[in-house]
C-alpha positions, 0 to 999 in steps of 0.5 A: 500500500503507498502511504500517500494514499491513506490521507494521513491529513484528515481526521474524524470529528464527532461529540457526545452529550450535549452543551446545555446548562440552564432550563427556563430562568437560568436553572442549572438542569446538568444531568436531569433528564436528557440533560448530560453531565458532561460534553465530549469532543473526538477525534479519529484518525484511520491508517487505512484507505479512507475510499475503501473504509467508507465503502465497507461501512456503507456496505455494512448499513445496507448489510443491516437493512436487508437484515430481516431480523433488523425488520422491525426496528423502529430507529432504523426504519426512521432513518431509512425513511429521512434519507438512509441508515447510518450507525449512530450509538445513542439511537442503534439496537445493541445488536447493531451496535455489536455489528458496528463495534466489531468493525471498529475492532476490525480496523487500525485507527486511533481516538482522542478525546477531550471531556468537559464537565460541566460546571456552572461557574467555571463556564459563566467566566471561561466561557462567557455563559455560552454553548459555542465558546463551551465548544470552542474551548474543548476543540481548542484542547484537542487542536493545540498540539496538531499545529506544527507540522507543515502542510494540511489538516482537514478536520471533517467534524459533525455538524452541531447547529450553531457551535460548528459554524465556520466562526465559532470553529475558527475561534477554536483555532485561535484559541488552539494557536494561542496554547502552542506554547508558542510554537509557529503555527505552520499547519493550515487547518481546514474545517470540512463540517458534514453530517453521518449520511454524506460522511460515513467515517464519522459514525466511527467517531461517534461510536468512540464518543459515546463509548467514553461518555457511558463511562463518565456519565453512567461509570460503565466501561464495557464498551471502552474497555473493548476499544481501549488499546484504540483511545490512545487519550482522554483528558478529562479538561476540567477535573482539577482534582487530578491535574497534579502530575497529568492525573486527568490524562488517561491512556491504554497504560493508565485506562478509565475506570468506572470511578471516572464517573461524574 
C-alpha cells in the first residue's frame, strides 16, 4: 500500500452529550433528564484507505437493512425513511451496535478525546455563559498540539447547529494557536463540517464518543474497555482534582475506570 494514499491529513470529528446548562430562568438542569453531565469532543484518525473504509461501512448499513431480523426496528426504519441508515450509538439496537463495534475492532485507527464537565461557574467566566465558546474551548484542547507540522489538516467534524459554524470553529483555532506554547503555527487547518449520511467515517467517531461518555456519565466501561488499546487519550479538561502530575490524562497504560464517573 503507498502511504500517500491513506490521507494521513484528515481526521474524524464527532461529540457526545450535549452543551446545555440552564432550563427556563437560568436553572442549572446538568444531568436531569436528557440533560448530560458532561460534553465530549473526538477525534479519529484511520491508517487505512479512507475510499475503501467508507465503502465497507456503507456496505455494512445496507448489510443491516436487508437484515430481516433488523425488520422491525423502529430507529432504523426512521432513518431509512429521512434519507438512509447510518450507525449512530445513542439511537442503534445493541445488536447493531455489536455489528458496528466489531468493525471498529476490525480496523487500525486511533481516538482522542477531550471531556468537559460541566460546571456552572467555571463556564459563566471561561466561557462567557455560552454553548459555542463551551465548544470552542474543548476543540481548542484537542487542536493545540496538531499545529506544527507543515502542510494540511482537514478536520471533517459533525455538524452541531450553531457551535460548528465556520466562526465559532475558527475561534477554536485561535484559541488552539494561542496554547502552542508558542510554537509557529505552520499547519493550515481546514474545517470540512458534514453530517453521518454524506460522511460515513464519522459514525466511527461517534461510536468512540459515546463509548467514553457511558463511562463518565453512567461509570460503565464495557464498551471502552473493548476499544481501549484504540483511545490512545482522554483528558478529562476540567477535573482539577487530578491535574497534579497529568492525573486527568488517561491512556491504554493508565485506562478509565468506572470511578471516572461524574
Amino acid at each position: 500500500m503507498n502511504p500517500s494514499f491513506i490521507q494521513d491529513n484528515h481526521r474524524f470529528l464527532d461529540e457526545a452529550g450535549d452543551t446545555t446548562f440552564y432550563g427556563k430562568g437560568k436553572v442549572p438542569i446538568i444531568g436531569q433528564d436528557g440533560v448530560s453531565l458532561c460534553f465530549i469532543i473526538g477525534m479519529v484518525k484511520f491508517k487505512e484507505l479512507l475510499p475503501t473504509l467508507r465503502q465497507r461501512i456503507v456496505d455494512l448499513q445496507n448489510q443491516v437493512v436487508a437484515d430481516p431480523y433488523f425488520r422491525e426496528v423502529p430507529s432504523i426504519n426512521k432513518k431509512v425513511s429521512e434519507g438512509g441508515f447510518y450507525f449512530h450509538a445513542t439511537d442503534d439496537v445493541p445488536e447493531v451496535r455489536k455489528v458496528f463495534y466489531d468493525f471498529i475492532a476490525s480496523i487500525d485507527c486511533s481516538f482522542e478525546a477531550y471531556v468537559g464537565r460541566k460546571i456552572p461557574p467555571l463556564y459563566e467566566t471561561k466561557h462567557n455563559g455560552k454553548e459555542a465558546e463551551f465548544y470552542a474551548d474543548l476543540l481548542s484542547h484537542l487542536l493545540k498540539n496538531k499545529l506544527s507540522k507543515k502542510g494540511k489538516l482537514v478536520l471533517n467534524i459533525a455538524s452541531r447547529g450553531k457551535t460548528t459554524k465556520n466562526t465559532n470553529l475558527q475561534l477554536a483555532l485561535a484559541k488552539a494557536q494561542n496554547r502552542n506554547k508558542g510554537k509557529a503555527a505552520t499547519t493550515q487547518v481546514l474545517f470540512n463540517v458534514q453530517n453521518h449520511r454524506v460522511e460515513p467515517l464519522l459514525n466511527v467517531a461517534d461510536y468512540f464518543c459515546w463509548s467514553i461518555q457511558r463511562v463518565f456519565e453512567r461509570g460503565e466501561v464495557r464498551y471502552y474497555n473493548f476499544l481501549k488499546d484504540r483511545v490512545s487519550l482522554v483528558v478529562d479538561l476540567y477535573d482539577t482534582s487530578r491535574y497534579r502530575n497529568s492525573g486527568n490524562y488517561y491512556s491504554p497504560k493508565n485506562p478509565l475506570t468506572a470511578a471516572n464517573k461524574v
